[in-house]
DOMARSE-434048 format. One line per 10 residues: their letters; for each residue x, y, z of N, C-alpha, C, O, CB. Coordinates in steps of 0.02 Angstrom, whole numbers, plus 50000, padded with zeros to 5 digits. Glycine has a CB too. Layout:
# DOMARSE-434048
A = X/Y/Z/X/Y/Z/X/Y/Z/X/Y/Z/X/Y/Z; ...
//
This chain:
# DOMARSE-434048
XXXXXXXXXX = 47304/51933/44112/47316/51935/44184/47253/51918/44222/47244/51895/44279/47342/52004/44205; 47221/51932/44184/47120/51915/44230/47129/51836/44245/47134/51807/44298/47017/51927/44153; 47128/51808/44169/47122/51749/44187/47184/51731/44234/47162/51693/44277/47114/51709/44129; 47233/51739/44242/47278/51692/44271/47251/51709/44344/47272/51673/44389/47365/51705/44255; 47212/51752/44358/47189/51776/44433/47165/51730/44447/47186/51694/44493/47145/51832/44448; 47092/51712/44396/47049/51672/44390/47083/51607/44437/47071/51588/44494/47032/51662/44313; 47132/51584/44385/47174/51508/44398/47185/51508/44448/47167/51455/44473/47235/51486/44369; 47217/51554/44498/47234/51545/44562/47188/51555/44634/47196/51535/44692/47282/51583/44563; 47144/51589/44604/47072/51594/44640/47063/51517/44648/47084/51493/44701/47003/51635/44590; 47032/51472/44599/47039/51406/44580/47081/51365/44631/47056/51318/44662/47068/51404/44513
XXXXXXXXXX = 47119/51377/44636/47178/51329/44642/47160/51339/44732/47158/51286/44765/47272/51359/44600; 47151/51391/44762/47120/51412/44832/47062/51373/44834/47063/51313/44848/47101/51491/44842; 47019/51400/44822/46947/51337/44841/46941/51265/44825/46904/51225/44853/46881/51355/44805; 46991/51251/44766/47012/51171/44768/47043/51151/44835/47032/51099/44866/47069/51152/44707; 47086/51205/44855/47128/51149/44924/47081/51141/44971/47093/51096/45011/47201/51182/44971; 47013/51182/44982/46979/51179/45033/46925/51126/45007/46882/51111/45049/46957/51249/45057; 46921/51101/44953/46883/51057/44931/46824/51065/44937/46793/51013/44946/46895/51009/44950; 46790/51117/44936/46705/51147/44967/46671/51155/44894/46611/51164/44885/46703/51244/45019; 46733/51148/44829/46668/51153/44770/46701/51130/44717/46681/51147/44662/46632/51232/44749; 46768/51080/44725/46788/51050/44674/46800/50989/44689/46825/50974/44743/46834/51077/44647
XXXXXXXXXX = 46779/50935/44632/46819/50871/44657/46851/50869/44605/46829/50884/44550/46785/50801/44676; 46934/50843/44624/46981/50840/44561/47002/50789/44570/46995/50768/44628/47034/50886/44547; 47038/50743/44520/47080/50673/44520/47122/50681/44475/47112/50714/44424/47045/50607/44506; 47169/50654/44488/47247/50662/44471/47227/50622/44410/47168/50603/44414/47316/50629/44528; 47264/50601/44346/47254/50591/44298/47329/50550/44258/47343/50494/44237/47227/50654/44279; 47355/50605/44262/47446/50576/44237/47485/50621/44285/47469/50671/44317/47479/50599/44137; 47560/50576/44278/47608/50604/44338/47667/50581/44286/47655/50523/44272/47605/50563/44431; 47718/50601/44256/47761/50575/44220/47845/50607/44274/47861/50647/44318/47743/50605/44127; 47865/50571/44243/47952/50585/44255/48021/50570/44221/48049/50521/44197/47968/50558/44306; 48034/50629/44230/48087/50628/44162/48161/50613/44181/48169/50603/44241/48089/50707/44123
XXXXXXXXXX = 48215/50609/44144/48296/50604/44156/48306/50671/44125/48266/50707/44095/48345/50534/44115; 48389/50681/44146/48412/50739/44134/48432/50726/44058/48462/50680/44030/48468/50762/44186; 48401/50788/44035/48396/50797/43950/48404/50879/43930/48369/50925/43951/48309/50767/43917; 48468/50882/43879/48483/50931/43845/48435/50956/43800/48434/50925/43747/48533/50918/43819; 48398/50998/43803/48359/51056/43749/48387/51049/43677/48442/51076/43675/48375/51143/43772; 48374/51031/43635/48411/51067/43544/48425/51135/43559/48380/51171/43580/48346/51072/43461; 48497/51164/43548/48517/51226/43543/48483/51282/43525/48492/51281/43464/48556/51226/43513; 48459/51316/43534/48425/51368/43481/48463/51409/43425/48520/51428/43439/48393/51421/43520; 48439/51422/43370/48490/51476/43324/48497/51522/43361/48469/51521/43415/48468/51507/43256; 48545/51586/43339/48581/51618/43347/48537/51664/43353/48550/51708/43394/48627/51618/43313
XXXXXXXXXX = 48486/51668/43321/48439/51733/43322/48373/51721/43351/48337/51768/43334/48427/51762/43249; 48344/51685/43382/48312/51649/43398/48287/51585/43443/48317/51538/43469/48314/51652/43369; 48230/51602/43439/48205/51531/43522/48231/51455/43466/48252/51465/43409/48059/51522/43555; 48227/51401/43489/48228/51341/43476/48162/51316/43476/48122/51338/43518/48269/51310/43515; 48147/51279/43439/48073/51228/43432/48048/51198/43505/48086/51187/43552/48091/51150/43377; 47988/51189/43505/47956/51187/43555/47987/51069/43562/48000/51023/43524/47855/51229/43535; 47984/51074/43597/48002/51000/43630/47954/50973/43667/47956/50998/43723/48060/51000/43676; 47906/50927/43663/47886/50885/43690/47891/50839/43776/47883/50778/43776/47899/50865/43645; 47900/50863/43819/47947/50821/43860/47892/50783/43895/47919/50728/43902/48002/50863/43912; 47810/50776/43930/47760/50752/43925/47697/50746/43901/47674/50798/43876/47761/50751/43949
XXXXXXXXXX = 47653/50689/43901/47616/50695/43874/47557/50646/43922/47580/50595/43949/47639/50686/43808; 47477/50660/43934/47462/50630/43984/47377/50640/43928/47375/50670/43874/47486/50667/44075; 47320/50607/43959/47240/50609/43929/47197/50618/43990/47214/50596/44045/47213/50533/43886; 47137/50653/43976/47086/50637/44011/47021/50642/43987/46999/50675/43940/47090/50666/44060; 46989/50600/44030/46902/50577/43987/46857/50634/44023/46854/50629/44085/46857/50472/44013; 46825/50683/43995/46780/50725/44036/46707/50722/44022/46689/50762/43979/46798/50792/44029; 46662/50685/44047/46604/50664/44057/46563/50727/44044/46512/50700/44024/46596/50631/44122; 46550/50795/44041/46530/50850/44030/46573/50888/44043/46619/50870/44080/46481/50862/44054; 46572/50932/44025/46596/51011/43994/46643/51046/44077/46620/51065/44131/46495/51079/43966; 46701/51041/44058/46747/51051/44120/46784/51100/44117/46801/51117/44060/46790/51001/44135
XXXXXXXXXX = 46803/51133/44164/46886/51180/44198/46929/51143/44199/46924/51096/44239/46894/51211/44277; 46976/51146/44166/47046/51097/44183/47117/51152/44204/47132/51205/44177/47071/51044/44095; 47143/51125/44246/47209/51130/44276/47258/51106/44290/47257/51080/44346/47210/51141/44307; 47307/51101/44260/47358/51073/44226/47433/51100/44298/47448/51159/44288/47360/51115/44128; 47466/51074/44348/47531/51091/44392/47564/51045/44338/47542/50993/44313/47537/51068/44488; 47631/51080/44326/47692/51075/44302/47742/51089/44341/47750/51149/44355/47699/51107/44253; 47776/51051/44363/47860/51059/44397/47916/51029/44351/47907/50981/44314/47869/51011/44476; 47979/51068/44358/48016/51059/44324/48100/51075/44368/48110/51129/44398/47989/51098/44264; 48129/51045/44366/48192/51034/44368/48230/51024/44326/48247/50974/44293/48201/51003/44394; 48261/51130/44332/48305/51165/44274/48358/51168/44294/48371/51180/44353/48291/51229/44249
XXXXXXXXXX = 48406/51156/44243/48483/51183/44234/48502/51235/44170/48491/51228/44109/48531/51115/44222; 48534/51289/44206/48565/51314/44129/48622/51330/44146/48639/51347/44203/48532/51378/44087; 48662/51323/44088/48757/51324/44078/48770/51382/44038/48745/51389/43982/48798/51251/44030; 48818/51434/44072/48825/51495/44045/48909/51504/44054/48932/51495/44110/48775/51550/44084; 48943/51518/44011/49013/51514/43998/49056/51582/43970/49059/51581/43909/49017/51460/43950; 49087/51633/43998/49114/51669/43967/49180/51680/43975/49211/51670/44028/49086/51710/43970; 49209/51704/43910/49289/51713/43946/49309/51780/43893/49293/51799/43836/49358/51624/43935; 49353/51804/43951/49372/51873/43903/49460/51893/43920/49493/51887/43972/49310/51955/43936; 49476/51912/43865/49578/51898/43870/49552/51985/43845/49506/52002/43808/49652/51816/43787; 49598/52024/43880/49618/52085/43869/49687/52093/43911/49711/52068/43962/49561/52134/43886
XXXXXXXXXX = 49707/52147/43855/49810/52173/43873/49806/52235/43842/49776/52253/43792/49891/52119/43824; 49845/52268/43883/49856/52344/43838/49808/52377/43869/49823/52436/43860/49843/52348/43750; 49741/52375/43912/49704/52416/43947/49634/52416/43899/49586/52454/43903/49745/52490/43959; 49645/52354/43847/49597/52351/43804/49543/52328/43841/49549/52292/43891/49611/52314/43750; 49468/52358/43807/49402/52310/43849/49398/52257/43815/49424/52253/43759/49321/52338/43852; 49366/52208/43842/49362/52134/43813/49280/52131/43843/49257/52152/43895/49429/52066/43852; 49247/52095/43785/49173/52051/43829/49156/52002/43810/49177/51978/43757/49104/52078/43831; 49107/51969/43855/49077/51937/43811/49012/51920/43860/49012/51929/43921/49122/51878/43778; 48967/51897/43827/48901/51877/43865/48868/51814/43834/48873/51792/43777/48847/51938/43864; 48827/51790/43893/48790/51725/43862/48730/51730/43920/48734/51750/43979/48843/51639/43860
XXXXXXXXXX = 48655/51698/43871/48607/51687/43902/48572/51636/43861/48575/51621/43801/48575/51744/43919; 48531/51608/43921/48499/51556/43916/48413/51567/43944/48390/51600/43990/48544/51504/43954; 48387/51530/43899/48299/51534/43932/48271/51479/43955/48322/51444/43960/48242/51554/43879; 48232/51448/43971/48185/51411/43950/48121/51431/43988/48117/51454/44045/48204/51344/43956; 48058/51412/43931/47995/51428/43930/47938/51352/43939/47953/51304/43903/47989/51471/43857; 47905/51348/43963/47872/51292/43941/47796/51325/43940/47772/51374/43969/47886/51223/43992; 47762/51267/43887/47681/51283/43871/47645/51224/43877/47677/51175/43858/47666/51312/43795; 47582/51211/43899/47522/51159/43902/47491/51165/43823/47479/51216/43791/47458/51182/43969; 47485/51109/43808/47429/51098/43746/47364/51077/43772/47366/51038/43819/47451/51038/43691; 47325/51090/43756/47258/51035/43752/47256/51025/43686/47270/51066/43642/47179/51060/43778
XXXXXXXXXX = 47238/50966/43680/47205/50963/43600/47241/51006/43533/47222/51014/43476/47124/51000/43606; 47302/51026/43568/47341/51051/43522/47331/51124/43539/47368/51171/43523/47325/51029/43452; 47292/51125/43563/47297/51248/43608/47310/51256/43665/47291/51230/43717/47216/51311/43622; 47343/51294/43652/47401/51327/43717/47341/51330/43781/47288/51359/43770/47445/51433/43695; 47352/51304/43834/47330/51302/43901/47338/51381/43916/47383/51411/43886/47376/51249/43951; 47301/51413/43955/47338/51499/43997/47365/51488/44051/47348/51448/44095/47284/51564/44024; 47429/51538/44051/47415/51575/44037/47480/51577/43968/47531/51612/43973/47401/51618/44094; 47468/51543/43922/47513/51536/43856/47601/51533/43898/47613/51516/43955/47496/51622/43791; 47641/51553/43855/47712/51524/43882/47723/51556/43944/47686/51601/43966/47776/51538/43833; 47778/51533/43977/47790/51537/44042/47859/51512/44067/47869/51454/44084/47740/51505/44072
XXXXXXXXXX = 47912/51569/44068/47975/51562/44086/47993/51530/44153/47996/51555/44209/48001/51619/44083; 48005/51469/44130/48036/51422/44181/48097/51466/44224/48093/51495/44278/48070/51351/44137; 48151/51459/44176/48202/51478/44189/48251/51534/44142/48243/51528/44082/48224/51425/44198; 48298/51585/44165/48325/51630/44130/48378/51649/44143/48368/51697/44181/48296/51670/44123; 48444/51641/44134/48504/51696/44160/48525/51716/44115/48519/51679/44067/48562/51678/44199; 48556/51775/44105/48602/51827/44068/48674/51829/44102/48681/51844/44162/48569/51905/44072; 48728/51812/44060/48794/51812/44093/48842/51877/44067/48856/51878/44007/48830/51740/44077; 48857/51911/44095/48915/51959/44040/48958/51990/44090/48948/52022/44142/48876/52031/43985; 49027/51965/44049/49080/51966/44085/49129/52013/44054/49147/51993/43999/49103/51902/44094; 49156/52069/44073/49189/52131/44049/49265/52127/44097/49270/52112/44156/49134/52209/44066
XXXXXXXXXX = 49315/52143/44054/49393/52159/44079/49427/52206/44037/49435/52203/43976/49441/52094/44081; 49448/52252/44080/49502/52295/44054/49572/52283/44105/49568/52294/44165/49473/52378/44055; 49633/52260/44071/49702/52225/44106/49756/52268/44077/49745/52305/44030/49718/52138/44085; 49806/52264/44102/49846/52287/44115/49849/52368/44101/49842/52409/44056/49883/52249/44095; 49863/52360/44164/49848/52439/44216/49881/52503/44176/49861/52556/44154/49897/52436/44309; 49970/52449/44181/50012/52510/44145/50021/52519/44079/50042/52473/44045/50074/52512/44164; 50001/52596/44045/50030/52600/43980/50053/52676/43972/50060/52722/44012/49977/52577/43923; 50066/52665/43882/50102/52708/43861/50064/52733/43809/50021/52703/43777/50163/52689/43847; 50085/52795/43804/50051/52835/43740/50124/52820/43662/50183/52837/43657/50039/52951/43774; 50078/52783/43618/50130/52789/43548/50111/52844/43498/50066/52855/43458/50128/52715/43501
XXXXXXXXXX = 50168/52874/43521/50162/52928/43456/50168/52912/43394/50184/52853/43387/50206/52977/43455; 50159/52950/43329/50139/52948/43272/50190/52892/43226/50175/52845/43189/50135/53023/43250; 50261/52921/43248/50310/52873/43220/50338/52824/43261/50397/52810/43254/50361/52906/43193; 50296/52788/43313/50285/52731/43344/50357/52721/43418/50389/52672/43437/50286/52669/43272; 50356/52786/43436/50403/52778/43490/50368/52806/43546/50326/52848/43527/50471/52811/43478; 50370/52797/43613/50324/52800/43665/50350/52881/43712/50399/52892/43747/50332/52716/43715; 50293/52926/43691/50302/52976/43739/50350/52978/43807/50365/52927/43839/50244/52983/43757; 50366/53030/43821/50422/53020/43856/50346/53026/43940/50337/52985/43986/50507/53096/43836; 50326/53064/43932/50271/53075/44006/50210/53045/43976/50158/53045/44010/50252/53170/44037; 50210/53020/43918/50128/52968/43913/50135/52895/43941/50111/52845/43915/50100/52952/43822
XXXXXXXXXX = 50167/52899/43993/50165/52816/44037/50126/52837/44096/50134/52889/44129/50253/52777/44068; 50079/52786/44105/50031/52815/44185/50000/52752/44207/49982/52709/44167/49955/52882/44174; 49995/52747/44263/49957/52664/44290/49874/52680/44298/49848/52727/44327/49992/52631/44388; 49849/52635/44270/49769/52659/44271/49736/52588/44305/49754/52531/44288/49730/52680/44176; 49681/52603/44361/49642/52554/44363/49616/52484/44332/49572/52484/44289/49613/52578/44364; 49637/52445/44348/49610/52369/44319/49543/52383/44311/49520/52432/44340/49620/52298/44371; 49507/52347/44276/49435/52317/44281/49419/52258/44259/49449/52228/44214/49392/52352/44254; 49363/52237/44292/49331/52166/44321/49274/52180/44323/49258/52230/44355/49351/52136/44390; 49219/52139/44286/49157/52166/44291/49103/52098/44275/49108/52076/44218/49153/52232/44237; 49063/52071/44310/49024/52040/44313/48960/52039/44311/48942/52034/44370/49035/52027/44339
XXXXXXXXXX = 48911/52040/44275/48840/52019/44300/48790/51976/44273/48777/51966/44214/48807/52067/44307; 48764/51952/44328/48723/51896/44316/48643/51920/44318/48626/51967/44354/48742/51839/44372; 48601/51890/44282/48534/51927/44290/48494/51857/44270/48504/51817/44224/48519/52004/44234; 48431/51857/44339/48418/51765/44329/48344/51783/44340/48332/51830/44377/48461/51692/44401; 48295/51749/44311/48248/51714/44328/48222/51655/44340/48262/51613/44320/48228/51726/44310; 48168/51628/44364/48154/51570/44378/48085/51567/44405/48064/51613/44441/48202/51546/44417; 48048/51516/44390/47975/51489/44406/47983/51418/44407/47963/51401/44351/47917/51509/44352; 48000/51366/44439/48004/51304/44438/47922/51270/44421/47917/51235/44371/48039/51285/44507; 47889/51277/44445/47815/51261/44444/47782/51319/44438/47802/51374/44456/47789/51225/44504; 47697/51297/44397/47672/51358/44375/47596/51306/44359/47598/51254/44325/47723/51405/44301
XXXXXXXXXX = 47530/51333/44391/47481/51314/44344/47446/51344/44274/47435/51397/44243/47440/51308/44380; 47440/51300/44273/47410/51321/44181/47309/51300/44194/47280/51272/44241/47468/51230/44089; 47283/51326/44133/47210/51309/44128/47201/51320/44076/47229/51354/44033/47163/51336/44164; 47122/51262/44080/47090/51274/44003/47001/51296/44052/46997/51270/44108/47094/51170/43929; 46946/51334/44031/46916/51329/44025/46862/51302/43983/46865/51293/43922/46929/51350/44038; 46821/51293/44014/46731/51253/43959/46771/51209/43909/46782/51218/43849/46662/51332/43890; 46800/51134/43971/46820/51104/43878/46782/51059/43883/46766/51034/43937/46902/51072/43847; 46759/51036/43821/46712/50981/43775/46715/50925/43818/46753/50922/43867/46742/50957/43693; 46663/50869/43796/46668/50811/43830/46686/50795/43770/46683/50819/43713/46615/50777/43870; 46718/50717/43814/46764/50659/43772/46845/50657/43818/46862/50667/43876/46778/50691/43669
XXXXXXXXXX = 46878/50638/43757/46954/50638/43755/47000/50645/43759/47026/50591/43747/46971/50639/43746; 47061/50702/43776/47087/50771/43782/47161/50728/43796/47184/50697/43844/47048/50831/43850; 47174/50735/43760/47269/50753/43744/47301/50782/43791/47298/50833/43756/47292/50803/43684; 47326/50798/43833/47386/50847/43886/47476/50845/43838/47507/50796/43820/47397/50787/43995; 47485/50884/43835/47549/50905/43815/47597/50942/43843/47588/51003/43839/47543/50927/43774; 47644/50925/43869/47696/50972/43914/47772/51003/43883/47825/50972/43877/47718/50922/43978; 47762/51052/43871/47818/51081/43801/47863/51131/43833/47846/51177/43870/47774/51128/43728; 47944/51112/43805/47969/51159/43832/48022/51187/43758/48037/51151/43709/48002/51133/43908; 48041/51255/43769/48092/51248/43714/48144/51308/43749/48123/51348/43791/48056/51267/43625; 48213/51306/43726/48269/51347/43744/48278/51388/43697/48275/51369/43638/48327/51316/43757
XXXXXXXXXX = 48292/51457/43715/48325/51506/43670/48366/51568/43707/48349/51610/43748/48268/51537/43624; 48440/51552/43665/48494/51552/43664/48542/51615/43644/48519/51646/43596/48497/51506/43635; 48607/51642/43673/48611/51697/43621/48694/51699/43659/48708/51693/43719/48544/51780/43624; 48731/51706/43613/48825/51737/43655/48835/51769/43625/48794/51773/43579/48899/51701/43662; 48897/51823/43623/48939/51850/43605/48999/51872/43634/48997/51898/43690/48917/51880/43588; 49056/51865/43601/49112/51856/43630/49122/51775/43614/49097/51732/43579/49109/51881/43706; 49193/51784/43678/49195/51700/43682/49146/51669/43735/49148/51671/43797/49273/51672/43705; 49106/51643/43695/49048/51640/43771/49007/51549/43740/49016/51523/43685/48955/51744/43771; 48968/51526/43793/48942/51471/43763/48869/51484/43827/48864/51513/43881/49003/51389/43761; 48822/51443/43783/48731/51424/43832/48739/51374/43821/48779/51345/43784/48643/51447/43811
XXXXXXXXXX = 48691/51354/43861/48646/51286/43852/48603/51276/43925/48622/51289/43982/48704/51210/43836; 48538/51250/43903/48485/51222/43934/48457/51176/43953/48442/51143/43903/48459/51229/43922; 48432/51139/44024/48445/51062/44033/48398/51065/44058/48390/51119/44087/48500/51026/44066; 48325/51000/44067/48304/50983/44094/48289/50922/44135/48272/50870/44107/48289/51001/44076; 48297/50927/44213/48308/50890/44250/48239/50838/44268/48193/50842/44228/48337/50928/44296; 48231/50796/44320/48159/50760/44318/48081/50834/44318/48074/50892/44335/48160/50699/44412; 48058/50803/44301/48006/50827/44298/47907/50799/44298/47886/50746/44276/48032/50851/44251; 47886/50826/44314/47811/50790/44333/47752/50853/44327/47762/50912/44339/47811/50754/44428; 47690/50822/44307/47629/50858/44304/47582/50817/44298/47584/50760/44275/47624/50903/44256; 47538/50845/44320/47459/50837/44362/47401/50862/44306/47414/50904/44263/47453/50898/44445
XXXXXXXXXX = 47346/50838/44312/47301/50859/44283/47230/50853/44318/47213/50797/44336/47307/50833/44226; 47185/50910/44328/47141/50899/44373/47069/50944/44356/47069/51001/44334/47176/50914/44441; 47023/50912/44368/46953/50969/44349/46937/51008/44396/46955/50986/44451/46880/50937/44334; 46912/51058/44399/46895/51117/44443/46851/51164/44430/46839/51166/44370/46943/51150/44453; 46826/51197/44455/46785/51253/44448/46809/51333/44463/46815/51366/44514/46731/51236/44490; 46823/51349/44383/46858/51413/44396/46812/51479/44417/46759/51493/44390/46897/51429/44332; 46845/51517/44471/46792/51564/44486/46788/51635/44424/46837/51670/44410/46811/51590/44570; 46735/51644/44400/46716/51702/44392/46706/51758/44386/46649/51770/44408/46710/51704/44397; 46737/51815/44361/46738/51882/44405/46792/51880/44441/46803/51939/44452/46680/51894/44452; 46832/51849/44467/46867/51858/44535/46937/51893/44515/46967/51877/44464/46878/51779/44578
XXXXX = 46965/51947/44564/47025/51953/44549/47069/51955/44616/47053/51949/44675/47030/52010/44506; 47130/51966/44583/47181/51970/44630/47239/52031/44620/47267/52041/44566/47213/51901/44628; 47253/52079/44696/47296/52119/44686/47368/52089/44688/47363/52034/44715/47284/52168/44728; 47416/52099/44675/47491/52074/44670/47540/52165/44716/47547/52222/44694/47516/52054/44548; 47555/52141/44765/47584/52211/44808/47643/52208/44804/47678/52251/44829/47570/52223/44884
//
């Protein structure tokens, strides 16, 4: 959490330009593209979706803006009769991470996007009590409340900066990674989409010591 203070400290005295000069580097853009499913128990492999370089003449702060334009598809259906409960739920993630040089940028992964779907029914209202040798009480008939039950539970970060501190001179790789992970039960279905997307890469001078309260 220090460092990510750090980053945004950063990201303040860059706009005022009083002690960083930065230049844009790569800007990519993507089409709308389906994620690989994830297993059943588990995230899905990390995906590739850009990739950008930069030459650093001495020993730099780098800061990496990522935007992304997410979709996720969440599907449930539930058949209940007899006053039976029925469910089912589905959720969807996605996370994305910066590489340099192949190591995770900070502040390491970072949930793009998230919903949880779960959908609950108990139907038909009226019943009967069956007794032992399968004929229906004469006063066990009674009308009981329907139920209908919904909830949705979402997150989201569309854009997010990332950083590397003190990196090497030379060469540097940028990598923009995202991966989906997945989970239903019931009759339920996910899936995870990513829409255009673009990132920046820029040198800076990260501050120091510095923090930030969150109220």
């Amino acid at each position: 959490m220090k460092l990510l203070s750090k980053l945004l400290v950063a990201f303040v005295v860059l706009s005022g330009t009083a002690y960083a000069q930065s230049a844009k580097v790569d800007m990519g853009m993507g089409v709308l593209k389906a994620l690989p499913k994830a297993a059943a128990a588990g995230a899905g492999e990390w995906q590739t979706l850009m990739t950008g370089s930069i030459h650093t003449s001495s020993q730099k702060d780098l800061m990496f803006g990522v935007s992304l334009v997410t979709s996720l598809f969440t599907d449930t259906t539930v058949a209940s009769s007899q006053y039976r409960k029925s469910e089912a739920e589905a959720e969807a993630k996605i996370e994305v991470r910066v590489l340099v040089d192949g190591n995770e940028a900070a502040p390491n992964e970072v949930t793009f996007d998230r919903r949880r779907q779960y959908l609950m029914a108990q139907f038909d209202g009226f019943s009967c009590q069956i007794l032992a040798d399968g004929t229906v009480a004469l006063d066990g008939c009674a009308y009981q409340d329907e139920i209908l039950q919904l909830v949705l539970d979402t997150e989201a970060a569309h854009a997010f900066f990332f950083g590397a501190a003190n990196v090497d001179v030379g060469y540097h790789t940028i990598t923009v990674q995202a991966r989906t992970t997945t989970s239903t039960t019931g009759l339920a279905n996910a899936q995870a989409l990513i829409g255009k997307a673009a990132f920046t890469v820029e040198e800076v001078r990260l501050v120091n010591g510095a923090t930030i309260e969150l109220k």
